[in-house]
PALUMSE-56741 format. One record per residue (C-alpha): x, y, z; residue number from 1. Coordinates in Angstrom, 1 decimal, m for minus. Last residue first. Layout:
! residues N
- x|y|z|pos
- X|Y|Z|NUM
...
This chain:
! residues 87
- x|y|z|pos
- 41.3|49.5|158.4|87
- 44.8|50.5|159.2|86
- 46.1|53.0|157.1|85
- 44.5|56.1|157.9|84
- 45.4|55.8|161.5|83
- 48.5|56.7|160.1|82
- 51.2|54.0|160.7|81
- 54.2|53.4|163.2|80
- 54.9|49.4|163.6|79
- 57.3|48.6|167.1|78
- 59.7|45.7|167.6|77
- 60.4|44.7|171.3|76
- 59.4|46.4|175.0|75
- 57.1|50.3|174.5|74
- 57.9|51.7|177.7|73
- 55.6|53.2|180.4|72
- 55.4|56.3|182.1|71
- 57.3|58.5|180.0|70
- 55.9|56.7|177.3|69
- 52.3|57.7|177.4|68
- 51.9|58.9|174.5|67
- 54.5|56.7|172.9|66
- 56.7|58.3|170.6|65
- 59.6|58.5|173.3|64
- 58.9|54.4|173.5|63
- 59.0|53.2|170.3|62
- 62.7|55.1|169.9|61
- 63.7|53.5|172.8|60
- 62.3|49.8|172.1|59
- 63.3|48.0|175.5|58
- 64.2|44.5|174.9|57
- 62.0|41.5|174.7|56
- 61.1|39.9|178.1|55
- 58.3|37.6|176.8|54
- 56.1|39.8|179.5|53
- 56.9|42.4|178.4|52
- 56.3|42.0|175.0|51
- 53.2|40.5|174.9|50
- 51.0|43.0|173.3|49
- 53.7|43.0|171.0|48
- 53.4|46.9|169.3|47
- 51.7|48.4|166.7|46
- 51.5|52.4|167.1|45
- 49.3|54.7|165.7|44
- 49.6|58.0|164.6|43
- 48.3|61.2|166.9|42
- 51.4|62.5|167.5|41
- 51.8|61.5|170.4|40
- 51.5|58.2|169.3|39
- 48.6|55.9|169.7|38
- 48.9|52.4|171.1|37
- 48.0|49.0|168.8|36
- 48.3|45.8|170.3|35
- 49.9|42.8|168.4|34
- 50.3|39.0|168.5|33
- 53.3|38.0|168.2|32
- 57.0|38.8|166.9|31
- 56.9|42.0|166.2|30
- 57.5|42.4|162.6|29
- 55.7|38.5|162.0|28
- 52.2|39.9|163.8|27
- 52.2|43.1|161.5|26
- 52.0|40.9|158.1|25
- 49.4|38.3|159.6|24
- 47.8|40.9|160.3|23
- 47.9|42.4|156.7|22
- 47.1|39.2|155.2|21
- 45.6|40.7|152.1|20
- 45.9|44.7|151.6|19
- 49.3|44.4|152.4|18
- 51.1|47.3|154.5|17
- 53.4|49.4|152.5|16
- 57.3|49.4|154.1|15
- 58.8|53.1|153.6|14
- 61.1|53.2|156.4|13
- 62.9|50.5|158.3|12
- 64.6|51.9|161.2|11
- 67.3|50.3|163.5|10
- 67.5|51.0|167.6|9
- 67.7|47.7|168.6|8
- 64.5|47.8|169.4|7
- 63.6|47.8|165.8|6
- 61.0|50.1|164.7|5
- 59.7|50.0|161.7|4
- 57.5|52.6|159.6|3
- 54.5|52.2|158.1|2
- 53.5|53.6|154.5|1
């Protein structure tokens, strides 16, 4: 089961991932096309690999998950899913 992150600070818990059309799925939560970062945690994260540069707001609960998210934040909507999940 993923979990959503909204940048503006809302959760969506509990959302199954499709079997069919699953990218498709993951690219209309953030809003494009999608990277996926790990958690620390060990999870991953899917993220807009063009968020940044589309100038989406900063996704603070994305971000202190993020492994490396001290350093860099995670910008727009944000997936959280066991690696299991994603094949």
């Amino acid at each position: 089961m993923a979990i959503i992150l909204r940048s503006n600070g809302e959760i969506e818990k509990a959302v199954k991932l499709p079997k069919k059309g699953a990218l498709e799925f993951l690219q209309k939560i953030v809003d494009g096309y999608i990277e996926i970062v790990s958690t620390k945690d060990k999870k991953l994260l899917i993220i807009n690999e063009d968020g940044k540069r589309k100038g989406l707001q900063v996704n603070k609960k994305a971000t202190k998950l993020y492994i490396y998210g001290s350093e860099d934040p995670i910008i727009g909507d944000a997936i959280v899913v066991e690696t299991n999940e994603l094949e």
